[in-house]
Backbone as XML, in Angstrom:
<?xml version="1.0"?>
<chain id="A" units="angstrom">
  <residue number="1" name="UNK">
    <atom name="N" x="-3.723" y="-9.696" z="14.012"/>
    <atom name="CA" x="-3.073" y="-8.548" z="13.447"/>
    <atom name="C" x="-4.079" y="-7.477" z="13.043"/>
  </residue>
  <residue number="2" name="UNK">
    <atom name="N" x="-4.658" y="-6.841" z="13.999"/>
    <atom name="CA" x="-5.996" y="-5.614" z="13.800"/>
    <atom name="C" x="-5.547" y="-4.940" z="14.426"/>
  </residue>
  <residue number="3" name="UNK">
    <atom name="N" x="-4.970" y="-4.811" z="15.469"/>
    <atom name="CA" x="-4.662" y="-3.936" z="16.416"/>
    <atom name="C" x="-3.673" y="-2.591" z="15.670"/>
  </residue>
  <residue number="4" name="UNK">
    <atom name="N" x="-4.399" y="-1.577" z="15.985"/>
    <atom name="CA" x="-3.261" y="-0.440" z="14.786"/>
    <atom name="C" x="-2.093" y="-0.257" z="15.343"/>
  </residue>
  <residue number="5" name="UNK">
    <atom name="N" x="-1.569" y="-0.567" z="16.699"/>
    <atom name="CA" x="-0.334" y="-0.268" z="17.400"/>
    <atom name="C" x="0.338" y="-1.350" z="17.021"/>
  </residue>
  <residue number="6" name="UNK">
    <atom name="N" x="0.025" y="-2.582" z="17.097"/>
    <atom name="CA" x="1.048" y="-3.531" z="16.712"/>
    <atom name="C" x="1.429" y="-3.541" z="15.467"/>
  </residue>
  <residue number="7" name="UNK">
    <atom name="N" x="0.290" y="-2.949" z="14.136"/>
    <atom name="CA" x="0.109" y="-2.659" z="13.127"/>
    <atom name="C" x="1.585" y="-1.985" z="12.611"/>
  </residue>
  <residue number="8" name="UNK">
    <atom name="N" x="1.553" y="-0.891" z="13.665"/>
    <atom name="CA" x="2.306" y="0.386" z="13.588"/>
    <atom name="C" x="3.604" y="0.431" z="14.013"/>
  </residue>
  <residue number="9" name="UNK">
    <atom name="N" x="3.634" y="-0.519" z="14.534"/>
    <atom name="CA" x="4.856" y="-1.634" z="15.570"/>
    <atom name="C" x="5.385" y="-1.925" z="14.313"/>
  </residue>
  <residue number="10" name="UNK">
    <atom name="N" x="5.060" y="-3.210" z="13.957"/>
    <atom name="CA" x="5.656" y="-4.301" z="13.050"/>
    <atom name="C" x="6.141" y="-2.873" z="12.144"/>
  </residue>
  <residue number="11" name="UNK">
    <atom name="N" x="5.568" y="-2.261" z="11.540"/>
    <atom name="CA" x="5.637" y="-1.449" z="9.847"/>
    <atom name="C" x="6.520" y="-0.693" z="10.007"/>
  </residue>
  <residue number="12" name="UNK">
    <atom name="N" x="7.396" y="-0.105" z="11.428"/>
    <atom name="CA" x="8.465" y="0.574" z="11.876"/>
    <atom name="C" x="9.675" y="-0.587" z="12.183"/>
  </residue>
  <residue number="13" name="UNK">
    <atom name="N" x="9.647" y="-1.974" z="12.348"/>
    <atom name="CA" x="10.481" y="-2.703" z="12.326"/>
    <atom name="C" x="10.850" y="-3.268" z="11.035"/>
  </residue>
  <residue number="14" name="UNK">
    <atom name="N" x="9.878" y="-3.548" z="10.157"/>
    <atom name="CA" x="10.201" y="-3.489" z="8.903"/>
    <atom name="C" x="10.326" y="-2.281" z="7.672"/>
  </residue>
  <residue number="15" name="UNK">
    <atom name="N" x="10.374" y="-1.154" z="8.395"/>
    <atom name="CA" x="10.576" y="-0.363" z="7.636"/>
    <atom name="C" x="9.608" y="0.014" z="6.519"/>
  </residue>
  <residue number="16" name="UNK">
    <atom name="N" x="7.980" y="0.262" z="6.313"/>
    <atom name="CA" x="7.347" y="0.204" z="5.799"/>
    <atom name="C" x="6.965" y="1.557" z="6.139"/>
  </residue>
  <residue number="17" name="UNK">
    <atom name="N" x="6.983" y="2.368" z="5.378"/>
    <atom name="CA" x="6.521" y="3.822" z="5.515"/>
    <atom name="C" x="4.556" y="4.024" z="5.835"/>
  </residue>
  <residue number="18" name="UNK">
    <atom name="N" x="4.149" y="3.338" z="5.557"/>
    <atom name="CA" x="3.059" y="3.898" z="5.144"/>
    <atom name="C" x="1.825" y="2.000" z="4.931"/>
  </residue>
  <residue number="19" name="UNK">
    <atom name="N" x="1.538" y="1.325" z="6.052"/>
    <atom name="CA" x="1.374" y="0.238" z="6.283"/>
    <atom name="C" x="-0.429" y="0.339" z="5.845"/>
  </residue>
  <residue number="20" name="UNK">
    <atom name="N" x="-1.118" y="0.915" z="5.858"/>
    <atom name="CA" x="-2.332" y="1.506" z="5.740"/>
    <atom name="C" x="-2.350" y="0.960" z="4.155"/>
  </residue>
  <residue number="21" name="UNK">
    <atom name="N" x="-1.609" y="1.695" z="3.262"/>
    <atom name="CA" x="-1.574" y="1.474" z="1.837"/>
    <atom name="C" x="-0.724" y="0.037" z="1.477"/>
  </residue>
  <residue number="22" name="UNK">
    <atom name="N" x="-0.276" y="-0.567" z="2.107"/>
    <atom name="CA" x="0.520" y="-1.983" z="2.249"/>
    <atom name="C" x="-0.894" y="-2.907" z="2.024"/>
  </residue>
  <residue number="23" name="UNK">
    <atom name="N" x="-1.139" y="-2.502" z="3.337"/>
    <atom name="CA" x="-2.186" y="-3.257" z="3.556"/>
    <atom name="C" x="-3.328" y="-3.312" z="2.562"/>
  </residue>
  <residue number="24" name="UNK">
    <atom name="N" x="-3.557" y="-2.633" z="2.096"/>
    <atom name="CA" x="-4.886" y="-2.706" z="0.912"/>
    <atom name="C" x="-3.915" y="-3.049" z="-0.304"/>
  </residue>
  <residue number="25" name="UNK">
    <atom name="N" x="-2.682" y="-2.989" z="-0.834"/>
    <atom name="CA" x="-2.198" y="-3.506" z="-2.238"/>
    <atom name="C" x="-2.649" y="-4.523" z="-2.505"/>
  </residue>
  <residue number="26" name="UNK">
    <atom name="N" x="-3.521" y="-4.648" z="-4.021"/>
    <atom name="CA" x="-3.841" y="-5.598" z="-4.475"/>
    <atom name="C" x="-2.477" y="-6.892" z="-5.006"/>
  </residue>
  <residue number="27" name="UNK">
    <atom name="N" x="-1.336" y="-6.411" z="-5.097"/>
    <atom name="CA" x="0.036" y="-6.837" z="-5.176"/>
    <atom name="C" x="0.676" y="-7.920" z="-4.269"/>
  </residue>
  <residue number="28" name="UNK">
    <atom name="N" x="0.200" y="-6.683" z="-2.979"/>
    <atom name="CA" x="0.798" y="-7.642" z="-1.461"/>
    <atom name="C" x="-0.451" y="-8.751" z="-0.832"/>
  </residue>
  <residue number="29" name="UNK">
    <atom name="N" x="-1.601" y="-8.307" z="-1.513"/>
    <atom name="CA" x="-2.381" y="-9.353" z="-1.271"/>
    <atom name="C" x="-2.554" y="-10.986" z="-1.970"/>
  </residue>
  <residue number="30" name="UNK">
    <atom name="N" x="-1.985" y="-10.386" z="-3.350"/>
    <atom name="CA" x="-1.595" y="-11.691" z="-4.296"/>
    <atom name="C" x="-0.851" y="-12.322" z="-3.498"/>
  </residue>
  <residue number="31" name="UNK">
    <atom name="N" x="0.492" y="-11.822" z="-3.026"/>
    <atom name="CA" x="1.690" y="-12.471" z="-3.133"/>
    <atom name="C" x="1.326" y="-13.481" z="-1.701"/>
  </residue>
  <residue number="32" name="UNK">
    <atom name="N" x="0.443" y="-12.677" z="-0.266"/>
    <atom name="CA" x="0.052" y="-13.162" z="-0.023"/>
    <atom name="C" x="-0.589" y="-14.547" z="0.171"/>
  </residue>
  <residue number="33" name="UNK">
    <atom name="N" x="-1.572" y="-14.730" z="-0.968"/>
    <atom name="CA" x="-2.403" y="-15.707" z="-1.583"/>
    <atom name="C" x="-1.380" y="-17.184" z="-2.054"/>
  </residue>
  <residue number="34" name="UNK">
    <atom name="N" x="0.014" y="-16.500" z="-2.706"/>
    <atom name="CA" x="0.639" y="-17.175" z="-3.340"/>
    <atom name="C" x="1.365" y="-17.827" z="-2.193"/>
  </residue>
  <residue number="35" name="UNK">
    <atom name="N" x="1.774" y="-17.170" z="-1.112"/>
    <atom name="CA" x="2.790" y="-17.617" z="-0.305"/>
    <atom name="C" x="1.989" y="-18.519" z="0.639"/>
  </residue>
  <residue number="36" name="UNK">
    <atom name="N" x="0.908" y="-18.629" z="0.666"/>
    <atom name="CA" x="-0.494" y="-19.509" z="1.531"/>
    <atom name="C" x="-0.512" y="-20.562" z="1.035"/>
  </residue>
  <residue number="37" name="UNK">
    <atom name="N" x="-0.437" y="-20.434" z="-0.735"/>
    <atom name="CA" x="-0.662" y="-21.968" z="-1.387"/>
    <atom name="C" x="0.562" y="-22.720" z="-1.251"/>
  </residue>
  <residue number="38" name="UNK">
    <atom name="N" x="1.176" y="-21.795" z="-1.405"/>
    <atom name="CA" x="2.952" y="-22.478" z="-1.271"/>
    <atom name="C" x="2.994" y="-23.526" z="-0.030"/>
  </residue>
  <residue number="39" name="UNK">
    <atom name="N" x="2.829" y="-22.884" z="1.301"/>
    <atom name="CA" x="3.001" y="-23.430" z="2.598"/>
    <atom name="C" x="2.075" y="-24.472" z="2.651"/>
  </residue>
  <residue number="40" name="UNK">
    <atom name="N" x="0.671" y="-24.844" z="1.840"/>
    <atom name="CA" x="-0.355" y="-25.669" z="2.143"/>
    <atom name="C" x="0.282" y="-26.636" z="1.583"/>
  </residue>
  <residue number="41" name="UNK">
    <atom name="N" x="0.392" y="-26.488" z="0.323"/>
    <atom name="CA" x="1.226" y="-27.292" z="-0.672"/>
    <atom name="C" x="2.577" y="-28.419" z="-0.209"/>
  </residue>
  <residue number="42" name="UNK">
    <atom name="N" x="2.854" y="-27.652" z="0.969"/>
    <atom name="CA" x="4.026" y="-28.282" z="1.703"/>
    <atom name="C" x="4.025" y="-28.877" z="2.698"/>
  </residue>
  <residue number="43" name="UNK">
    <atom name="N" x="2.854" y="-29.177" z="3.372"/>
    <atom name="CA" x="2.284" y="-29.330" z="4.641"/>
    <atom name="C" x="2.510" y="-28.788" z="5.585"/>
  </residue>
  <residue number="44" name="UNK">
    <atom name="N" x="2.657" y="-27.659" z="5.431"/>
    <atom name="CA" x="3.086" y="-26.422" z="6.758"/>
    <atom name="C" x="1.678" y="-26.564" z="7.494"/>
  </residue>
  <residue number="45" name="UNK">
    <atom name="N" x="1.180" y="-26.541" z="8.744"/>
    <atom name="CA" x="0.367" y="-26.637" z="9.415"/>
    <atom name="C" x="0.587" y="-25.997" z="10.645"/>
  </residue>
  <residue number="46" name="UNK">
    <atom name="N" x="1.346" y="-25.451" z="10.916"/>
    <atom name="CA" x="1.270" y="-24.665" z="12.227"/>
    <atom name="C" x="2.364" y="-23.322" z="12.243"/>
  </residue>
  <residue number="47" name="UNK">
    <atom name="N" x="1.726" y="-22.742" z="13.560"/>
    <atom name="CA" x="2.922" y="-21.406" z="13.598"/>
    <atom name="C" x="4.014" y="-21.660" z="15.132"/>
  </residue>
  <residue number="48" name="UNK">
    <atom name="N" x="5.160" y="-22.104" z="14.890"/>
    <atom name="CA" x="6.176" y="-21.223" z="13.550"/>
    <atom name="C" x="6.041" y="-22.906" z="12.785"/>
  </residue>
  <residue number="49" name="UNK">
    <atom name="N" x="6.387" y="-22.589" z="11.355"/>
    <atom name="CA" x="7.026" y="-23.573" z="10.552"/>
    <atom name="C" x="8.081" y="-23.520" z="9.816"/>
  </residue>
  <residue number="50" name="UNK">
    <atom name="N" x="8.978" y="-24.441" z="10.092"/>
    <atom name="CA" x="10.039" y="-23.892" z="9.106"/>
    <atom name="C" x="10.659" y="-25.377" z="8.229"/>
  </residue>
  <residue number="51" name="UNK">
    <atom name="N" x="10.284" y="-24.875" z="7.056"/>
    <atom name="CA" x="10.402" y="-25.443" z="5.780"/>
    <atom name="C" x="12.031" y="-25.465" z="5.341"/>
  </residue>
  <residue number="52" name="UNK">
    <atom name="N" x="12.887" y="-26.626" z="5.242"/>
    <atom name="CA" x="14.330" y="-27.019" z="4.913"/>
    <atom name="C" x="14.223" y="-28.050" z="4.063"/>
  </residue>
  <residue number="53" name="UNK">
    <atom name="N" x="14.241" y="-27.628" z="2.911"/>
    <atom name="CA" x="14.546" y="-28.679" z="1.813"/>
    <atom name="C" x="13.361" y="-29.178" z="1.758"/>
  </residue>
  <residue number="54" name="UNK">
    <atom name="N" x="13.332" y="-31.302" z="2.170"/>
    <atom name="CA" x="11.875" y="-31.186" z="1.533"/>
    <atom name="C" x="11.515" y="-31.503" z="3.005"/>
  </residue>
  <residue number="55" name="UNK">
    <atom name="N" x="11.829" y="-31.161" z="4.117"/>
    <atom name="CA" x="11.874" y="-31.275" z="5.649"/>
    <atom name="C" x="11.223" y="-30.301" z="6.585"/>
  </residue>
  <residue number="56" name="UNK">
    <atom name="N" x="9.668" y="-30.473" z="7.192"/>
    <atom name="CA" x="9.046" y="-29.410" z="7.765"/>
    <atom name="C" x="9.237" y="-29.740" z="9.213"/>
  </residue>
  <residue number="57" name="UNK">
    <atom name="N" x="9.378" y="-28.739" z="9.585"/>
    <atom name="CA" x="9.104" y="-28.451" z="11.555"/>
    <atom name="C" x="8.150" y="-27.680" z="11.731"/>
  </residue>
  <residue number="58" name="UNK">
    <atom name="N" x="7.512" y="-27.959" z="12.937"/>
    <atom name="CA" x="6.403" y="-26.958" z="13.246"/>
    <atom name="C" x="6.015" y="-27.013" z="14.548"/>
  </residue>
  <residue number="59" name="UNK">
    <atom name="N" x="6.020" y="-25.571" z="15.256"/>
    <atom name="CA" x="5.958" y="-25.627" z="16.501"/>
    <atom name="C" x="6.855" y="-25.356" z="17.214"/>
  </residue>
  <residue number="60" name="UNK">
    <atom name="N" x="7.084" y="-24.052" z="18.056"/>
    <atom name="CA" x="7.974" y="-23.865" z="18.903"/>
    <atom name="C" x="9.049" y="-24.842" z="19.611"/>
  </residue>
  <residue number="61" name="UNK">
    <atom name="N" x="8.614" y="-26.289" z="19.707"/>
    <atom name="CA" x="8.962" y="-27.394" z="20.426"/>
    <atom name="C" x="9.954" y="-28.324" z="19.341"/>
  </residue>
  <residue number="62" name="UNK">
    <atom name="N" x="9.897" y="-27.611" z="18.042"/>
    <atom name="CA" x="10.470" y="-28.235" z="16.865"/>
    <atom name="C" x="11.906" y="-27.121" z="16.106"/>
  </residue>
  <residue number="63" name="UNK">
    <atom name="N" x="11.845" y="-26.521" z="17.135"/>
    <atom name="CA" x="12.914" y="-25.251" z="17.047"/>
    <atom name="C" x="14.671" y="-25.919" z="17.173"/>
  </residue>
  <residue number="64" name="UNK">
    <atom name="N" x="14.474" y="-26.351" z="17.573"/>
    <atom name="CA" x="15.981" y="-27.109" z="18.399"/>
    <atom name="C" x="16.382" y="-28.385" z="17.043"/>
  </residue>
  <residue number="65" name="UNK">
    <atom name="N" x="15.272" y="-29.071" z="16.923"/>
    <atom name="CA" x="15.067" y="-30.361" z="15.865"/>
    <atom name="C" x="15.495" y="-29.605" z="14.410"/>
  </residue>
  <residue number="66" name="UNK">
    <atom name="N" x="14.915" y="-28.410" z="13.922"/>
    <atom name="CA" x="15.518" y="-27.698" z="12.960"/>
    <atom name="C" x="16.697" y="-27.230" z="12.755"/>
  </residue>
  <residue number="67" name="UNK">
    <atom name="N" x="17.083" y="-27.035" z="14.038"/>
    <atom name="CA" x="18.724" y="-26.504" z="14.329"/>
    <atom name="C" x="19.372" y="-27.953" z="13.943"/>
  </residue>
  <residue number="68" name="UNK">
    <atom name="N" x="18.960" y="-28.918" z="14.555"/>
    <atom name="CA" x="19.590" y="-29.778" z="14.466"/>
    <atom name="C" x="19.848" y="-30.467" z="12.734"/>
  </residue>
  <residue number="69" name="UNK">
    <atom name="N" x="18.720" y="-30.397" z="12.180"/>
    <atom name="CA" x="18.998" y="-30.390" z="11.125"/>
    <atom name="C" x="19.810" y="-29.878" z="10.172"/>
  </residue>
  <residue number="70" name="UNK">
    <atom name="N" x="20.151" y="-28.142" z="10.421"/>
    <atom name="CA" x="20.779" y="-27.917" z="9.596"/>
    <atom name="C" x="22.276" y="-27.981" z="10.057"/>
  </residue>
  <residue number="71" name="UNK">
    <atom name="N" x="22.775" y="-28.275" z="11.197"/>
    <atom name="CA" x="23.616" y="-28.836" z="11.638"/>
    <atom name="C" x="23.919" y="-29.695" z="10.508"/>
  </residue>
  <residue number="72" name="UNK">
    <atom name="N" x="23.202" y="-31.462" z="10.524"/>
    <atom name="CA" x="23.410" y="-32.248" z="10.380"/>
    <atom name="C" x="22.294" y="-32.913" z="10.249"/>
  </residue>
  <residue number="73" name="UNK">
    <atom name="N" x="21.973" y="-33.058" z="8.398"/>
    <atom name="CA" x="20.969" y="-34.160" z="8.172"/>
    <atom name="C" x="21.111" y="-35.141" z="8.365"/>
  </residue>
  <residue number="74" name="UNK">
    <atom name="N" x="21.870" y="-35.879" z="8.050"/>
    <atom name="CA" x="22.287" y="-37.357" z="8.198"/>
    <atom name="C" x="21.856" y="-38.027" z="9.497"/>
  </residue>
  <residue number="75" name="UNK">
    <atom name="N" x="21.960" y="-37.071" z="10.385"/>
    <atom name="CA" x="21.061" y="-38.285" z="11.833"/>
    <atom name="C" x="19.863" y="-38.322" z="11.558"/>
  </residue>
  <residue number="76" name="UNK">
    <atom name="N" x="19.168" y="-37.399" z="10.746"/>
    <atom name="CA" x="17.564" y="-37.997" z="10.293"/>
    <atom name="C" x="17.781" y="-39.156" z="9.567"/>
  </residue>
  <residue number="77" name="UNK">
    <atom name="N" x="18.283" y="-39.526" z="9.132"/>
    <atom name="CA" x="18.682" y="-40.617" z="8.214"/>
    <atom name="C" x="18.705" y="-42.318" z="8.308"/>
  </residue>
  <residue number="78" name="UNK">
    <atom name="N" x="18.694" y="-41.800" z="9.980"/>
    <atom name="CA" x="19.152" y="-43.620" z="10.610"/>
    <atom name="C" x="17.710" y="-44.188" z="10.870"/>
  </residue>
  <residue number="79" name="UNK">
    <atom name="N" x="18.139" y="-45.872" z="10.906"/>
    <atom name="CA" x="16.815" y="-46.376" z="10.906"/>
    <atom name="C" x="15.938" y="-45.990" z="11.846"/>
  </residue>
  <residue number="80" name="UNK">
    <atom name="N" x="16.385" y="-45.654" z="12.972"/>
    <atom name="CA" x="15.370" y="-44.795" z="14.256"/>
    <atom name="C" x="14.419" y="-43.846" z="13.898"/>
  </residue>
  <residue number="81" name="UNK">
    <atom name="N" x="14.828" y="-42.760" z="13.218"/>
    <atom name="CA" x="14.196" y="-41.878" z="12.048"/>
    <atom name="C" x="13.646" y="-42.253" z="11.352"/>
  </residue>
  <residue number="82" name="UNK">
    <atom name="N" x="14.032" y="-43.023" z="10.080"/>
    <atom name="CA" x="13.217" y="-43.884" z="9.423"/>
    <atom name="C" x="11.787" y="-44.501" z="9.860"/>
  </residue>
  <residue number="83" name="UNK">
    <atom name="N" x="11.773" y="-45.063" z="11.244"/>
    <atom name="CA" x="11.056" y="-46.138" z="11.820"/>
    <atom name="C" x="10.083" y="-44.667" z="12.058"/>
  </residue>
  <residue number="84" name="UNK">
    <atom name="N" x="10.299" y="-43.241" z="12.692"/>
    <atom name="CA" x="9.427" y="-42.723" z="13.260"/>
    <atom name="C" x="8.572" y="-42.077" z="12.155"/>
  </residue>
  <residue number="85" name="UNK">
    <atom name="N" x="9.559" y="-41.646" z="10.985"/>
    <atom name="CA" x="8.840" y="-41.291" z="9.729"/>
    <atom name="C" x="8.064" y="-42.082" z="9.256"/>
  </residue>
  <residue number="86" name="UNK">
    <atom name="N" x="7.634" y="-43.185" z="9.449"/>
    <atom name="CA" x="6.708" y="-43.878" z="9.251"/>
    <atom name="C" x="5.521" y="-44.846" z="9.735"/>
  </residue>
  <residue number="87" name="UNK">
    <atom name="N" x="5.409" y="-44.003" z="11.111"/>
    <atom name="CA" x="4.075" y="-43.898" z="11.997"/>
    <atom name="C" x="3.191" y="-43.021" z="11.342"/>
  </residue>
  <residue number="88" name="UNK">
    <atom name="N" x="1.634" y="-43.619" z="11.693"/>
    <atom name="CA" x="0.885" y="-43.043" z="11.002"/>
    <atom name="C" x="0.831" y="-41.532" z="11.621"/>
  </residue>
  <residue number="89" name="UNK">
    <atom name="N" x="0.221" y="-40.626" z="10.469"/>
    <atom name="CA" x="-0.165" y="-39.424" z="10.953"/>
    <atom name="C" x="-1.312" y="-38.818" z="11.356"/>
  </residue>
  <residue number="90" name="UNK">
    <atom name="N" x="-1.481" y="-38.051" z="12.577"/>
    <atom name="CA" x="-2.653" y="-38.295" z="13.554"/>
    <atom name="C" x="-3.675" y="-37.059" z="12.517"/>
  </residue>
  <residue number="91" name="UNK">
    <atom name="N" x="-2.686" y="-35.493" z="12.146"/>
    <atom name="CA" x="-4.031" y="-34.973" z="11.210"/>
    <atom name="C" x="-3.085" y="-34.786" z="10.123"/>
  </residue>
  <residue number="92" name="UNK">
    <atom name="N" x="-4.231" y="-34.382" z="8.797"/>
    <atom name="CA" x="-3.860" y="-34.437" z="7.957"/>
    <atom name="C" x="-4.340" y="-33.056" z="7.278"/>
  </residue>
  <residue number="93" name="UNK">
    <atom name="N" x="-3.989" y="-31.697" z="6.933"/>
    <atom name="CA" x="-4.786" y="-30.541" z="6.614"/>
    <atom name="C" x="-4.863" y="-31.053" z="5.185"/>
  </residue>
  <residue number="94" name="UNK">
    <atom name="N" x="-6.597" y="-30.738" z="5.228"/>
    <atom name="CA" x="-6.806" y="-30.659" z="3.720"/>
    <atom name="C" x="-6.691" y="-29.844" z="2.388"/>
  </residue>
  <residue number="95" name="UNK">
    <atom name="N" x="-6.097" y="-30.686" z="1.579"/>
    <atom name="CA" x="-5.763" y="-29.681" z="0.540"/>
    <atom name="C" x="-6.724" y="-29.109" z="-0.394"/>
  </residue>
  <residue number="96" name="UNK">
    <atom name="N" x="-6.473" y="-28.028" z="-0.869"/>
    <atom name="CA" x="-7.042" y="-26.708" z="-1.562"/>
    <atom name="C" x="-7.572" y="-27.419" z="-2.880"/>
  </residue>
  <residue number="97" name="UNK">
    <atom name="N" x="-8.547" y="-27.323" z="-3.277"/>
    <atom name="CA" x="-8.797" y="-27.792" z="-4.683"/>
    <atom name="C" x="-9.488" y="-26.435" z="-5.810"/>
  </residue>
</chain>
């Protein structure tokens, strides 16, 4: 996100008058900061992630599995699920201290 056209892109789709001064707020940089610890905190690890309850997906390939979820938790639920939720996990991002 350097590029000033895409810059200039995004700040006209979101409606941001004036993205230059966005960008340097010491405000939007907090919240920033805050919304980073949040996602680490949760084990968000990749782009896209999407965070449901206490249930993360991540990865374009996990798009459908989220749908499915909010469909219908309860098929996460069965011992099949169960059994896969509890294979080990290959990484682990380290947390912030």
């Amino acid at each position: 996100m350097t590029d000033p056209t895409t810059i200039a892109e995004l700040a006209r789709h979101l409606n941001v008058a004036d993205p230059e001064h966005v960008l340097h707020d010491a405000t939007v940089k907090q919240k920033l900061r805050e919304n980073t610890d949040w996602a680490i905190a949760r084990g968000v690890f990749g782009v896209p992630t999407f965070v449901i309850g206490n249930q993360v997906f991540w990865g374009h390939d996990a798009l459908d599995m989220a749908i499915d979820y909010l469909r219908d938790p309860s098929q996460f639920e069965d011992s099949e699920m169960r059994r896969i939720g509890s294979l080990p996990v290959g990484v682990v991002r380290p947390q912030k201290h």
